[in-house]
N, C-alpha and C positions, 0 to 999 in steps of 0.2 A: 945621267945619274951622278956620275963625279961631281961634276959644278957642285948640283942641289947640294951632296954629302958636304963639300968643302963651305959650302955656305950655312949652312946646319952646325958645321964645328964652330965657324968663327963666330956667329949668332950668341950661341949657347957655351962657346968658351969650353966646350968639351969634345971629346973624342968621342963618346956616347958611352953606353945605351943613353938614350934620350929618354924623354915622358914623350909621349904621346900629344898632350896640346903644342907643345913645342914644333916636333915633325909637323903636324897642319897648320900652324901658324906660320911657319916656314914654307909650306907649302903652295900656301895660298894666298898672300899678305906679304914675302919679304918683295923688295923692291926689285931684287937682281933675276929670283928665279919665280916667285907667287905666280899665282895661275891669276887672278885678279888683277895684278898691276903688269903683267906682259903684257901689251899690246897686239890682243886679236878678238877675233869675233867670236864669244864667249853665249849669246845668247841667240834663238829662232833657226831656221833651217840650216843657215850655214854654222850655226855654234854647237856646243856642245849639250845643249837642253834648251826644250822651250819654258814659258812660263804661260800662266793666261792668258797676259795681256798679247800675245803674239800668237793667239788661238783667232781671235778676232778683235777688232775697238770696241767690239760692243761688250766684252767683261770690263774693262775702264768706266762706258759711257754708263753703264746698269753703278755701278759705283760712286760713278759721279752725282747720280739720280740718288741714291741711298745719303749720301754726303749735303745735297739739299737740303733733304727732309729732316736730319741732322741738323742744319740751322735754321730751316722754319719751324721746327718743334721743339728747340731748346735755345740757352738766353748763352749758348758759346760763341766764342769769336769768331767773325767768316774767313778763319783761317786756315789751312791746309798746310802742315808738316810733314814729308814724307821721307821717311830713311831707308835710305839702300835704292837710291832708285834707278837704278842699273841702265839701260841706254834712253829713259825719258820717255821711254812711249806711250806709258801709263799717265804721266804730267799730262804731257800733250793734248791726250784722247778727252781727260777731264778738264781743261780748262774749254777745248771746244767744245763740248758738251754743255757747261757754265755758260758762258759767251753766249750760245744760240737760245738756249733753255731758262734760261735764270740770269738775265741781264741784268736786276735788281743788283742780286748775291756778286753776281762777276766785278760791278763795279767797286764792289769794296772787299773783295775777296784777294787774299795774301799765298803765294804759293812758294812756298820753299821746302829749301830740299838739301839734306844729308847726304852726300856722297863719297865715299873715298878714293873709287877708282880716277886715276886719271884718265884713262881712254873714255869710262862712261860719260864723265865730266863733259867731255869736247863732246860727247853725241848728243849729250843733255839740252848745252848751248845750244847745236845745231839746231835740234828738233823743236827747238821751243823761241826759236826766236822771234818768231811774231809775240810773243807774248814776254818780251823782258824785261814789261814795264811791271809784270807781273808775280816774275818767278826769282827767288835771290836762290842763289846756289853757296854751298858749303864744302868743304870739303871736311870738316870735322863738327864734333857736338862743339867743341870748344871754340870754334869760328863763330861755331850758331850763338852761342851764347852771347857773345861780343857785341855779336847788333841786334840782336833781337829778345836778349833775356829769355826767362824760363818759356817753356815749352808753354802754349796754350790755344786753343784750337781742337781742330782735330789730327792727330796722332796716326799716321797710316803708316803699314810696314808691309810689304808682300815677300816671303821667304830670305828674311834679314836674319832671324835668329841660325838656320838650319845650314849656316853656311861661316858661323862662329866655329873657331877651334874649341875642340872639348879632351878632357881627359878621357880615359879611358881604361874599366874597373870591372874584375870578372868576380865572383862572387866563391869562395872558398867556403869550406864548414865550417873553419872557427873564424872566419874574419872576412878580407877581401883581398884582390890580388891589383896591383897598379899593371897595366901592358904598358910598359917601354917597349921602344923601335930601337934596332942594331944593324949597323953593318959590315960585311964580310967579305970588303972588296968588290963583289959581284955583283948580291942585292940585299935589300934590307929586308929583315924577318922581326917577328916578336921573340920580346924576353918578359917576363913573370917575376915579379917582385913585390913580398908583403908590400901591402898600402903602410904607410905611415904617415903620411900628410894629415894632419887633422882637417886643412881645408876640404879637401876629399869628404874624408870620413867623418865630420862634423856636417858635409851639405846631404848624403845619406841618412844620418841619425835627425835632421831636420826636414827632408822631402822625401826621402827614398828614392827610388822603391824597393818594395822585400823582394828579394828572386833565392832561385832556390840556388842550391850549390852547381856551378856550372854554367851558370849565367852570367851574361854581360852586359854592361850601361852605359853610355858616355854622362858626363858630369858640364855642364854647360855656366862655369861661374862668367863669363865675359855676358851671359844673358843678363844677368842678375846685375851687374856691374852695369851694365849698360843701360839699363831701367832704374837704376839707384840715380845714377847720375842723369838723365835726362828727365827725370820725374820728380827730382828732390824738392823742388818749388813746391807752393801752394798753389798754385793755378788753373782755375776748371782746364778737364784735358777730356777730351772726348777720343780716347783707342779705339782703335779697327787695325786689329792686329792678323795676316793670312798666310800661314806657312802652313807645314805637315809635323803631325806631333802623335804622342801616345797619351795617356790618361798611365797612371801608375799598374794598375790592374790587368792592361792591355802588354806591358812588360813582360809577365809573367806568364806572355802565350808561348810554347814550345817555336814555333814559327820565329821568334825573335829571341831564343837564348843567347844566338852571338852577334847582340846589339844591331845596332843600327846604321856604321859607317857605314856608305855607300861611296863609289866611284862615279864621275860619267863622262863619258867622251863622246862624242857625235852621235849622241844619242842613244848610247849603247850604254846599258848597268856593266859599272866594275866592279866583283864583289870583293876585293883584295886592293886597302885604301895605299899600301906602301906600292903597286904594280910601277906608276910611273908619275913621279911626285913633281909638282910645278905642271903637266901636260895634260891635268884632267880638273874636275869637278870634284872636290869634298864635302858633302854633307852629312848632318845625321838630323832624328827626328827630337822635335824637342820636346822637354819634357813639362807636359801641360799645369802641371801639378803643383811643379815647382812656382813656374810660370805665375797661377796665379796668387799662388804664397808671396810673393815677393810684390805683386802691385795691391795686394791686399795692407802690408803693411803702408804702404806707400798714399793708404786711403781711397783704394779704388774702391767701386762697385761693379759687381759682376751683372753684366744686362743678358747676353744672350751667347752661346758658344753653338755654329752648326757647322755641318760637313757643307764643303763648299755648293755642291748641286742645290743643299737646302738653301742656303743662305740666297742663292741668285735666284732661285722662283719667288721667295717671300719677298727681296728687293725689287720684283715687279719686273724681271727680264725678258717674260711674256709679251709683254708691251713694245718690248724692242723688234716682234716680228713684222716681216713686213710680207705685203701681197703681192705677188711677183704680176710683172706687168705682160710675160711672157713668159710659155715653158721653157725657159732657157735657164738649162744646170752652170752656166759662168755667169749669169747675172748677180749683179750686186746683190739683191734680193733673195737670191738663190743660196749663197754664199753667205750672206746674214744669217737665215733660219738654220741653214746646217751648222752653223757656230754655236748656233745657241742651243741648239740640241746637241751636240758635244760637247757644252759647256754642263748642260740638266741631267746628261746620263751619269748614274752614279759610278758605273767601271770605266768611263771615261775619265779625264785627266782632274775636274772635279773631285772625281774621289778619294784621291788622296790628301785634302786639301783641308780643312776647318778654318775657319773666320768665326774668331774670339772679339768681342764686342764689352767694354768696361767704359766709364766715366769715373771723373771724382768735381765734386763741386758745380752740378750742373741742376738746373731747374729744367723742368720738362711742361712746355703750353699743351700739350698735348700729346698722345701716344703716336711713338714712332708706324709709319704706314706700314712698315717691316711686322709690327701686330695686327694690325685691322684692316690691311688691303686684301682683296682677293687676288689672289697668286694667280688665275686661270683666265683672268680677263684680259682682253688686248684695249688697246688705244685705238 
């Protein structure tokens, strides 16, 4: 806890109390103590959370299958952008996928990729190096920019926003309150302090949400920043955007009065985001609302928003079952279907999850199979 505090002071040039984005952007992002740039194994069984893609390949490969039909049903680039893409395994799963499936698309198809961590970086490499004729890596939007100009293609993110630092705003009678972090030597605690930030309290009077007195929200401006700046071109951009989020309304459930920071470490919820800073997981959920306010301006269209389980039956992940060749429960086969029924059940890991779907400047030959396929049929 020392280090982080002493790194936290010289960061921020203060003794504290801190803001709150600060502490998580220190926590997870500085170079010395971030939980993101240490060097360890942050995601799948031996990390500290899973994500889909390490449920099974067949969430990537149902993806990949969705990302096709994507560019045989619209006049976008067969190009694939993906930010955040944490140790490549998702890259991976969809370029194999491409390759065996859509050998047309693969030969002209572009895969790069946003990243900042340096460890993912090196597992990125690893994992994809059969393919490097294929995949250019970044480690910034500003790198991207350099060689490749504005953003266009398609746009993928899987839980890039929910892991941004956010302010953090509890809702008072006549106003709002900012939570600053303090330390005491021992450990850090919150302190309460009128909001005066107008950027705060300017992105409230512009997205909200209303909560009642008592209530708390994190304020996500590096979201909006980061969608300003990577979407400012005019360029068709075909988004498939997958993290966990709330609608405005969903705010205001008693269940979520004291926001949404969460903790995680080996798998385990930390409900006290200050417990052990640099040594866990920070996220919170974002907030959808805002979200689409700001690619609205930016010229999107809004095509389709569903909970994750929805989204992967209408992408046709039925199809990915297969007929086991034997009653054997460790068969590949065996071990496929169970995936994808952990992937369809809605209290499984699915369920927390929505994939938000937007274009701007795109013709459509036809309607995406995601409307007109039958979800219940196999291959």
């Amino acid at each position: 806890m020392k280090e982080f505090i002493q790194v936290l002071k010289k960061k921020t040039a203060s003794d504290g109390p801190w803001r709150f984005y600060d502490f998580m952007d220190t926590a997870l992002y500085d170079d010395e103590v971030g939980y993101y740039t240490v060097e360890k194994t942050k995601l799948g069984k031996e990390g500290d959370f899973y994500t889909s893609n390490h449920v099974h390949p067949v969430f990537p490969q149902v993806t990949g299958r969705f990302f096709a039909d994507v560019f045989t049903s619209t006049d976008v680039d067969t190009k694939i952008t993906e930010a955040g893409a944490g140790d490549g395994r998702f890259a991976l799963e969809v370029l194999r996928y491409f390759e065996e499936h859509h050998p047309n698309q693969f030969r002209l198809l572009t895969y790069c990729i946003i990243e900042s961590s340096p460890s993912h970086c090196q597992q990125i490499e690893e994992k994809t190096e059969a393919y490097a004729d294929k995949v250019r890596l970044y480690s910034s939007l500003q790198d991207y920019f350099k060689q490749e100009g504005d953003i266009k293609g398609i746009l993928y993110s899987n839980e890039l926003f929910d892991a941004m630092p956010v302010h953090l705003v509890e809702r008072r009678e006549d106003g709002w309150d900012e939570i600053l972090v303090e330390y005491d030597g021992d450990k850090l605690f919150e302190k309460k302090v009128p909001c005066s930030d107008t950027l705060l309290l300017n992105w409230l009077e512009a997205f909200g949400p209303e909560l009642e007195t008592g209530y708390r929200t994190e304020i996500n401006p590096d979201m909006r920043h980061w969608l300003q700046n990577s979407l400012s071109g005019n360029e068709p951009v075909f988004i498939m955007t997958v993290d966990y989020g709330y609608r405005n309304e969903e705010y205001r459930h008693p269940q979520r009065k004291d926001g949404s920071i969460r903790g995680y470490r080996k798998h385990e919820l930390i409900p006290d985001p200050l417990e052990t800073p640099g040594k866990m997981d920070l996220t919170s959920h974002i907030q959808w609302d805002a979200y689409d306010a700001v690619l609205k301006k930016l010229g999107f269209q809004h095509l389709a928003h569903h909970r994750q389980d929805q989204f992967l039956l209408k992408a046709g992940i039925f199809k990915f079952l297969r007929k086991p060749g034997e009653i054997n429960p460790f068969s590949d086969e065996f071990k496929q279907n169970r995936a994808i029924q952990s992937l369809v059940t809605p209290d499984g890991i699915s369920g927390s999850f929505q994939v938000d779907l937007k274009y701007r400047h795109i013709s459509f030959k036809k309607k995406l199979n995601l409307f007109t396929e039958d979800p219940y049929t196999m291959e």
